[in-house]
C-alpha positions in Angstrom: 73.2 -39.1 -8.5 74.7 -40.2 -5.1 78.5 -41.7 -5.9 79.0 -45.4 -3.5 80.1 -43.9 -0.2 79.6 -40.1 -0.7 79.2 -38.3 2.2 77.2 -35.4 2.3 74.9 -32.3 3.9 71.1 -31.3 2.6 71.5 -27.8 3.0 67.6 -27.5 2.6 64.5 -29.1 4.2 62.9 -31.9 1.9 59.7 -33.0 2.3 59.0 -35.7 -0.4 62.0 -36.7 -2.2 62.0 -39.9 -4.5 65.3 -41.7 -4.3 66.2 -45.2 -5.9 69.1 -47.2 -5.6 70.3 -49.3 -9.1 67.6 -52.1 -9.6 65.3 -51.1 -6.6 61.8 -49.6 -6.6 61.9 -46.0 -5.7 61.1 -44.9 -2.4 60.5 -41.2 -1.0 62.2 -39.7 2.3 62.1 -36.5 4.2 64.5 -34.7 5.9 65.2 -31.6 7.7 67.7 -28.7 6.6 71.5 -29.6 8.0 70.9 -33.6 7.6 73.7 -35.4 7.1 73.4 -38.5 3.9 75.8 -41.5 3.9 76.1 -43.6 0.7 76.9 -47.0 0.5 78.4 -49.3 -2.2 75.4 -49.1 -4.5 75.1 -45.7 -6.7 72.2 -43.7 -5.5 69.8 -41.4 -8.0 67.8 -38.5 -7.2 64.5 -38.7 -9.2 62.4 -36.1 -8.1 62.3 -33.5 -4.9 59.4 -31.8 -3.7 61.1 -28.5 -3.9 64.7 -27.1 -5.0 67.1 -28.4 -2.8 71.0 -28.1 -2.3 73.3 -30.1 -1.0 77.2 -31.1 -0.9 78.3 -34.2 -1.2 82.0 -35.5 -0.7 83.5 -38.6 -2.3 86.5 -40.5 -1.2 88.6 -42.6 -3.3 88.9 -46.2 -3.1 92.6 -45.8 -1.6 91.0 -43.2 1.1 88.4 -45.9 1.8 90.8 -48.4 2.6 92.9 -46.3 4.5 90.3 -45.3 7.0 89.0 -48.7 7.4 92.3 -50.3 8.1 92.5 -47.5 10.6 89.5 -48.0 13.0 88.6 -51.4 11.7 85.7 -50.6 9.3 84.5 -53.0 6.7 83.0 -50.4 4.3 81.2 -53.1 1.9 78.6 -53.7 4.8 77.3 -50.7 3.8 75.4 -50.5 0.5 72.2 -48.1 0.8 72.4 -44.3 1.5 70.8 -43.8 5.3 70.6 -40.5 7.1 71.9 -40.7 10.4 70.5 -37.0 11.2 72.2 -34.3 12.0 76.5 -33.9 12.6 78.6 -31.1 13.8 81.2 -32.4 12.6 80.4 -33.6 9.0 78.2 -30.2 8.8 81.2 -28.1 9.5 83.4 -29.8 6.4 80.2 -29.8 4.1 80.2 -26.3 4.8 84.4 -25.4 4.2 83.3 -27.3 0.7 80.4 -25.2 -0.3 82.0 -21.8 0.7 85.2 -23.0 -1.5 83.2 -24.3 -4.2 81.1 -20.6 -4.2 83.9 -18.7 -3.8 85.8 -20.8 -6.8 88.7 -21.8 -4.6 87.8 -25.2 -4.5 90.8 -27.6 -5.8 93.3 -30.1 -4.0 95.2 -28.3 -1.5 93.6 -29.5 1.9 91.6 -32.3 0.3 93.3 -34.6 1.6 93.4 -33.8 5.1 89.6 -32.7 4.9 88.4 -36.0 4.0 90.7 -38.0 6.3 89.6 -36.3 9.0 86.2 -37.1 7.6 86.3 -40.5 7.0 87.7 -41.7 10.3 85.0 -39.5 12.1 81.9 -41.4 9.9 84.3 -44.6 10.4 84.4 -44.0 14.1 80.5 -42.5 14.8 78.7 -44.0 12.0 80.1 -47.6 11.0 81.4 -48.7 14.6 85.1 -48.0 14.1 87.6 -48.3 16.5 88.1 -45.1 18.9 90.2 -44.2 22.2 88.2 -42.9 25.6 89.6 -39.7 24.8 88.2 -39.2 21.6 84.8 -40.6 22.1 84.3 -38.0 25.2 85.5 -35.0 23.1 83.0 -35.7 20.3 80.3 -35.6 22.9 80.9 -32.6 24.6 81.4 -30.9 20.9 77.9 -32.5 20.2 76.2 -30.6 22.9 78.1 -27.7 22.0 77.2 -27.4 18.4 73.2 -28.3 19.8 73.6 -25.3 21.4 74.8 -23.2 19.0 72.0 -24.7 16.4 69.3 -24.1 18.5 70.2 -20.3 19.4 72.8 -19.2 16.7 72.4 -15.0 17.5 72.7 -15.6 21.2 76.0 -14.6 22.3 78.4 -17.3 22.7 81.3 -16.5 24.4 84.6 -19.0 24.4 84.1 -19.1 28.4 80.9 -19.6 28.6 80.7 -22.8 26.0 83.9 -23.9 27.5 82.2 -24.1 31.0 78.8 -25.6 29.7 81.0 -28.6 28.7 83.2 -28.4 31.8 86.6 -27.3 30.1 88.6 -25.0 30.2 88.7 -22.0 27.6 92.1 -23.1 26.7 91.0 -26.8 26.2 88.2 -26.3 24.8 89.4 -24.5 22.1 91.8 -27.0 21.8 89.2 -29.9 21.7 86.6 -28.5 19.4 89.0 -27.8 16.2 90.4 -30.9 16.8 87.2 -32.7 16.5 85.6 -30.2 13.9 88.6 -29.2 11.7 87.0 -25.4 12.8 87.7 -23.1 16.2 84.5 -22.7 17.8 84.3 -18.9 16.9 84.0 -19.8 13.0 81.7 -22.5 13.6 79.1 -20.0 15.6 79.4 -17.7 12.5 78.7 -20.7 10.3 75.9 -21.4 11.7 74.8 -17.7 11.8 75.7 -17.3 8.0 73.7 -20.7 7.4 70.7 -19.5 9.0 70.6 -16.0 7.1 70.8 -18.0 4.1 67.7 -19.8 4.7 65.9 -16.9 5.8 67.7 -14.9 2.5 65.7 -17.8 0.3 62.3 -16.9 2.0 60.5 -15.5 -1.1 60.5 -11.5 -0.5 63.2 -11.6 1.9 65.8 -8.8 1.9 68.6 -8.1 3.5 67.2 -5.3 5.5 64.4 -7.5 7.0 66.5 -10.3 7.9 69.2 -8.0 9.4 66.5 -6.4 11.9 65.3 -10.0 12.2 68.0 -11.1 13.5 69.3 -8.3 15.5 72.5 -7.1 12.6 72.5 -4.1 10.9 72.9 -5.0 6.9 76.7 -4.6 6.3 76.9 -6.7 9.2 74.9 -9.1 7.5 76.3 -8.9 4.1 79.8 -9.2 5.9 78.6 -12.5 7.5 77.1 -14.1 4.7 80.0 -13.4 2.7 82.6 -14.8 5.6 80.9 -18.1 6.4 78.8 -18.6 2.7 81.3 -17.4 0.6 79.2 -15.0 -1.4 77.0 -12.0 -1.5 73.7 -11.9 -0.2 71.0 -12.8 -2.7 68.8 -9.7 -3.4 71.3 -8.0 -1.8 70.1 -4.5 -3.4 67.4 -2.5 -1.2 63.4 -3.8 -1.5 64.7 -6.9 -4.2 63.3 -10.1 -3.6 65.7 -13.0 -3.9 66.2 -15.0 -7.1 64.5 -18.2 -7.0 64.8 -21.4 -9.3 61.9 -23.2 -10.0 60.2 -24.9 -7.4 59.9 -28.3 -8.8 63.4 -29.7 -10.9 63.3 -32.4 -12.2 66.2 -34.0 -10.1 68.4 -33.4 -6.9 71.7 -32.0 -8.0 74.3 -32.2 -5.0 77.1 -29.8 -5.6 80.2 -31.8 -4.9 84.1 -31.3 -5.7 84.4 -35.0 -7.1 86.6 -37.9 -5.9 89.2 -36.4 -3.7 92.1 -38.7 -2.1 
């Protein structure tokens, strides 16, 4: 179940998902791996998924709501299905501080607030039409292509200079720019990504950490130590020539991990 206005990442790829909104006939989607989902007023349910699937969700309160759309001038209640607006840097990069904190059991309400403030006036701002200054609106595009970059090639080396000058900044504003857009320094979001995409390769059924770490061009305790650093835990299958735990391939439901409400 998909809480009105949750905002959320699908950490997997889906390929026939059967979703239904209260009253509605049910209706099936794809999506790819790192697609963002934004709910609207109307609760949204999860019947069945083609495969298992994670995802994070976040939920704002009513009063966070209201704040944010007071703020950039957003009338949330014109919103009332879930859509899925593709992919985000931004709103990938918080779904991501969740998970690792909700893995690591550190999750809780110390930085909740700013997290989801942040949040909301970026979905406000990019997603609903909300009100935003020049400066803004040009900083969120050159951290798009950024974050493009990063996605498409995440073991390439990605120097601060050399993404600073691919967006025509320098290192010093850049740096400045992207964690104030993303809530991240570029540096942690490159090893984000990384950790993300050893995840999925970790999930491949017979993958192992020594395969993946000469697939991807990292001996294993650098592997282990990245995974750890940007998922929060160790390495599924982690000991030598052990295949990954897998759940079952068809559950009955889509079960978003989420922290609940927050402020």
């Amino acid at each position: 179940m998909s809480a009105p206005y949750a905002i959320g990442v699908a950490f997997t790829a889906e390929g026939a998902a059967v979703i239904a909104h209260h009253g509605e006939r049910p209706r099936t989607l794809q999506h790819a791996a790192g697609t963002v989902g934004l709910n609207g007023a109307v609760p949204l349910s999860w019947l069945r998924t083609s495969a298992w699937s994670e995802a994070v969700e976040v939920v704002p309160t009513a009063t966070a709501l209201a704040r944010a759309g007071a703020e950039h001038g957003v009338d949330w209640s014109r919103f009332e299905r879930f859509r899925q607006p593709g992919a985000d840097p931004v709103v990938w990069a918080a779904a991501v501080r969740v998970r690792r904190a909700l893995l690591a059991g550190t999750a809780g309400a110390e930085g909740a607030e700013e997290l989801v403030t942040a949040l909301l006036a970026h979905v406000a701002v990019v997603h609903a039409g909300g009100r935003e200054g020049e400066r803004a609106h040009v900083e969120r595009a050159r951290v798009r292509v950024v974050a493009e970059r990063v996605h498409a090639d995440p073991f390439a080396a990605h120097p601060l200079g050399e993404l600073a000058a691919s967006v025509h900044l320098s290192p010093f504003h850049f740096l400045r720019t992207f964690a104030r857009t993303t809530g991240v320094t570029p540096h942690r979001y490159v090893r984000d990504v990384r950790g993300e995409h050893v995840r999925r390769l970790l999930d491949a059924r017979g993958a192992t950490v020594a395969a993946v770490a000469e697939r991807v061009g990292l001996e294993a305790r650098q592997l282990r130590r990245l995974h750890r650093a940007a998922v929060g835990t160790s390495p599924r299958g982690d000991a030598p020539g052990t295949p990954p735990a897998h759940p079952p391939a068809h559950p009955p439901a889509h079960p978003p991990a989420r922290p609940g409400p927050v402020p």
